[in-house]
N, C-alpha and C positions, 0 to 999 in steps of 0.2 A: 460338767460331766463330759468325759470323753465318747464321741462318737466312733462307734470300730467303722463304719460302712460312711462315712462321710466322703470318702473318693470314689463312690460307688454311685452310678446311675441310677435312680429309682425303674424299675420296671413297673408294667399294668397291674400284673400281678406279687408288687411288694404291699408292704402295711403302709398304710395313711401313712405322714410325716408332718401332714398343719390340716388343719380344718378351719371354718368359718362359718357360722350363723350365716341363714339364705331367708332372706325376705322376698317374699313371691310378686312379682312385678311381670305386669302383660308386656311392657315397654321396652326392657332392659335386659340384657343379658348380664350372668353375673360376674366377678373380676376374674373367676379362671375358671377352666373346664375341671370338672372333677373327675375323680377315677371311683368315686361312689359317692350315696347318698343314703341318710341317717335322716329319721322322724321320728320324734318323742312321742307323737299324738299320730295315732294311724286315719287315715280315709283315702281319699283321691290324692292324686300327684302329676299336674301336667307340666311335661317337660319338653323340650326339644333338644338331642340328641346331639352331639358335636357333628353329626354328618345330618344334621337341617331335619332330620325326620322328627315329627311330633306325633305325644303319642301318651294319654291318659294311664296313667294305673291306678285300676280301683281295686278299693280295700287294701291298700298298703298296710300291714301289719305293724306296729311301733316296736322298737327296740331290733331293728333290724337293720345290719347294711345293703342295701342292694346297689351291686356291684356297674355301675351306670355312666358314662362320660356326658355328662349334662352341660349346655352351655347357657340354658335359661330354666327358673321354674316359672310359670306362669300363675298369675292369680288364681284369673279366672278358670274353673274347673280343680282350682287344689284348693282342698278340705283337709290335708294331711298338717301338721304344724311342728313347730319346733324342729323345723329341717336342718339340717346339717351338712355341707360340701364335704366330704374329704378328698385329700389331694396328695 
């Protein structure tokens, strides 16, 4: 398939282009910062922010992108599942 926008920069505000399944680890940050994040299963969501702020969201609704530059999700305090990077 031909890509028309393949010489093109992605900007914050273009569409996903890869995504990746996120397993929530207290330890680790994950392989890239996302420009949002996707939950099959909604609850809590602890993340830390590309700019080092951390910061809980509760009651995350499923089936939603929220628009977020994440550089970790954390275990502890996420209840939300089936998370989703995009990038």
């Amino acid at each position: 398939m031909e890509d028309e926008f393949a010489e093109y920069g992605p900007g914050l505000t273009s569409p996903a282009g890869a995504a990746e399944a996120i397993t929530p680890n207290d330890g680790a940050d994950i392989a890239f910062a996302t420009r949002g994040l996707y939950a099959g299963q909604g609850g809590d969501l602890n993340v830390t922010l590309v700019s080092g702020d951390q910061v809980v969201l509760i009651n995350i609704q499923p089936g939603i992108i929220y628009p977020l530059r994440v550089k970790r999700v954390s275990a502890t305090g996420t209840t939300a599942a089936d998370i989703v990077g995009l990038r």
